[in-house]
C-alpha positions as CSV (number, residue, x, y, z in Angstrom):
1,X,9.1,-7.1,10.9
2,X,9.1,-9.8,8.5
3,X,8.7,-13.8,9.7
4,X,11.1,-16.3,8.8
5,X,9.0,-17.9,6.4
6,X,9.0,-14.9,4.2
7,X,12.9,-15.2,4.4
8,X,12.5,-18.5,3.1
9,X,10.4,-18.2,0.8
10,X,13.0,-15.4,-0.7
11,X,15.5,-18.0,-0.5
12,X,13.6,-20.2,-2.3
13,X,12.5,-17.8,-5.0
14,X,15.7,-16.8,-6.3
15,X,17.4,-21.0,-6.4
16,X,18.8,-21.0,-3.6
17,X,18.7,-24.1,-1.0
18,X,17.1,-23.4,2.6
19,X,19.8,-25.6,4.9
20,X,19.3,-26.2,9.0
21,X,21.9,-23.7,9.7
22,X,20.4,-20.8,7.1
23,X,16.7,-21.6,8.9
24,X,18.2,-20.9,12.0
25,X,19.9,-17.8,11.3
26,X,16.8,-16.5,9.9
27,X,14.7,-17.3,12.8
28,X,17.3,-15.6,15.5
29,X,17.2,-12.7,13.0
30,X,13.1,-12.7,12.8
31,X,13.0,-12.8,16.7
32,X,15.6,-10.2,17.5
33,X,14.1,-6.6,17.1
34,X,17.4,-4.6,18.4
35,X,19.2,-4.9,14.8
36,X,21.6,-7.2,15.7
37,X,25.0,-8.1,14.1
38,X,26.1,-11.1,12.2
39,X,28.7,-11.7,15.0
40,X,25.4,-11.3,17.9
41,X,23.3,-13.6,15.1
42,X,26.6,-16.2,15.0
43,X,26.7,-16.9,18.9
44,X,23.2,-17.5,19.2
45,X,22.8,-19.8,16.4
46,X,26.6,-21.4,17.4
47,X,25.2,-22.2,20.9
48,X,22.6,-24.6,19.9
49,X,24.7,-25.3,16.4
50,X,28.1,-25.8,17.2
51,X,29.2,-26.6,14.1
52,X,28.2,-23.2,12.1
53,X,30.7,-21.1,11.0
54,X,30.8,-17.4,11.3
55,X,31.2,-17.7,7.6
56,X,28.0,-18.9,6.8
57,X,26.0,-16.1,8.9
58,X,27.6,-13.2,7.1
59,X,27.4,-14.9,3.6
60,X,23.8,-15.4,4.4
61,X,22.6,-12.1,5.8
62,X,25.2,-10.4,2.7
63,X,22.6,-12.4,0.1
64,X,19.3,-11.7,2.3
65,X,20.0,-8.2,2.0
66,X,20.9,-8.7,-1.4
67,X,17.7,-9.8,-2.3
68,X,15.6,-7.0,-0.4
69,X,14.9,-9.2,2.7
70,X,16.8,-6.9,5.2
71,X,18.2,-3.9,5.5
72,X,22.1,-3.5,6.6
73,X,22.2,-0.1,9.2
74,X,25.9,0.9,9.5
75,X,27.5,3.6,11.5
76,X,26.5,2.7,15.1
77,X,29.0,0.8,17.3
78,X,32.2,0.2,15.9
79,X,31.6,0.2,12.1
80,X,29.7,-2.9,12.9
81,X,26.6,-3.4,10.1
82,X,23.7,-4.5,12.2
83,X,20.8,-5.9,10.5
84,X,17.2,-4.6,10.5
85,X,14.0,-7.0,9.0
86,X,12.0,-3.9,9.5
87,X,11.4,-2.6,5.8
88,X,9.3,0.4,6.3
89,X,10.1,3.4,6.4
90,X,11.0,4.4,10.6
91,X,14.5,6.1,12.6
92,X,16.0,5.3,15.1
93,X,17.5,6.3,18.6
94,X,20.9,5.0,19.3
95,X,22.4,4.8,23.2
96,X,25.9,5.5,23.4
97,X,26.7,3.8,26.0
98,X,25.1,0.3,25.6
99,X,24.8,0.5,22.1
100,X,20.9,-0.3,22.1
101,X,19.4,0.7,19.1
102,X,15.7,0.9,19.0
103,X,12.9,1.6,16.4
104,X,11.0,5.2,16.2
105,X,7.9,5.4,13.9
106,X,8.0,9.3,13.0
107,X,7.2,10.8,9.7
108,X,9.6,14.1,9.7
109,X,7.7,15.0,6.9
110,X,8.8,18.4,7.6
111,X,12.6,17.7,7.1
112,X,13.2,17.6,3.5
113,X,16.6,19.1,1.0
114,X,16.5,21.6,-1.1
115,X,16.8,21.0,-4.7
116,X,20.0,23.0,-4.8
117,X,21.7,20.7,-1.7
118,X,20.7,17.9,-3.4
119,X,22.8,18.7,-6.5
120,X,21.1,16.8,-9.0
121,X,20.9,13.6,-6.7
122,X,17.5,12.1,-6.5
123,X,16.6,11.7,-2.6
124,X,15.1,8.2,-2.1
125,X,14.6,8.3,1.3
126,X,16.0,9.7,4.2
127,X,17.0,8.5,7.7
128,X,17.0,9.7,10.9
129,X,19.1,8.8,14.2
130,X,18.7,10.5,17.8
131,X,22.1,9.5,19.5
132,X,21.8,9.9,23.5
133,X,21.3,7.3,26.2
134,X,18.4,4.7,26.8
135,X,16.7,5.0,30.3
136,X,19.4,2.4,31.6
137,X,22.7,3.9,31.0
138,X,20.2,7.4,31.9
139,X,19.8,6.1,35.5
140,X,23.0,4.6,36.0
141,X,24.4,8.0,34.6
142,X,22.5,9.9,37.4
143,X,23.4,7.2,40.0
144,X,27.3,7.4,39.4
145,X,26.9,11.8,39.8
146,X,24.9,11.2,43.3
147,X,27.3,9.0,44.5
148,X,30.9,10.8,43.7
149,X,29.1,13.9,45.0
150,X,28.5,12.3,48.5
């Protein structure tokens, strides 16, 4: 996970100008490790800056990503893109239900394609997703059973 100050200092590098409302979005983006959306970024930054604009958090997460700062995860909930400041290399398990999505740090070295599935692409990385439920929607799972079989 990177730290808001290395978001700015990308900012910074490539010309562009580091406003209140682009500091704040990175710092809720730095301190959220659940990959969250722009529209989850928008209403935390909008409740202590009223005046943001939805507009601005997805313009600025579109160039952070653009510049290598983040990576945009899609096909979770919804089509929504969530947004991950974790760079290295790690998978993921995705609940169902809640739509948590949390970070696994597994090599899966032995998962790999063969040349001739690959046909003629050059595999840069891979990615791997468990979808099931997280221990909350688990128990409430096993709770809702136990009580419509009393």
């Amino acid at each position: 996970m990177r730290s808001s100050e290395t978001l700015v200092e990308l900012f910074r590098q490539s010309g562009r100008k580091i406003t209140p409302q682009r500091r704040a979005i990175l710092e809720s983006l730095v301190q959220d490790a659940t990959h969250p959306t722009a529209e989850e970024i928008y209403q935390r930054v909008a409740a202590t800056m009223p005046d943001m604009s939805r507009a601005t958090v997805y313009n600025t997460l579109h160039e952070l990503a653009a510049l290598g700062g983040l990576i945009e995860t899609h096909g979770f909930s919804e089509g929504c893109i969530r947004y991950d400041t974790n760079l290295n290399s790690h998978h993921h398990l995705f609940c169902v239900r809640c739509h948590t999505l949390v970070d696994i740090r597994h090599d899966f070295a032995e998962i790999a394609l063969p040349s001739e599935e690959a046909v003629g692409y050059q595999v840069l990385r891979h990615h791997i997703t468990f979808y099931g439920l997280c221990p909350t929607c688990w128990e409430r799972e096993n709770e809702q059973v136990s009580q419509s079989s009393k």
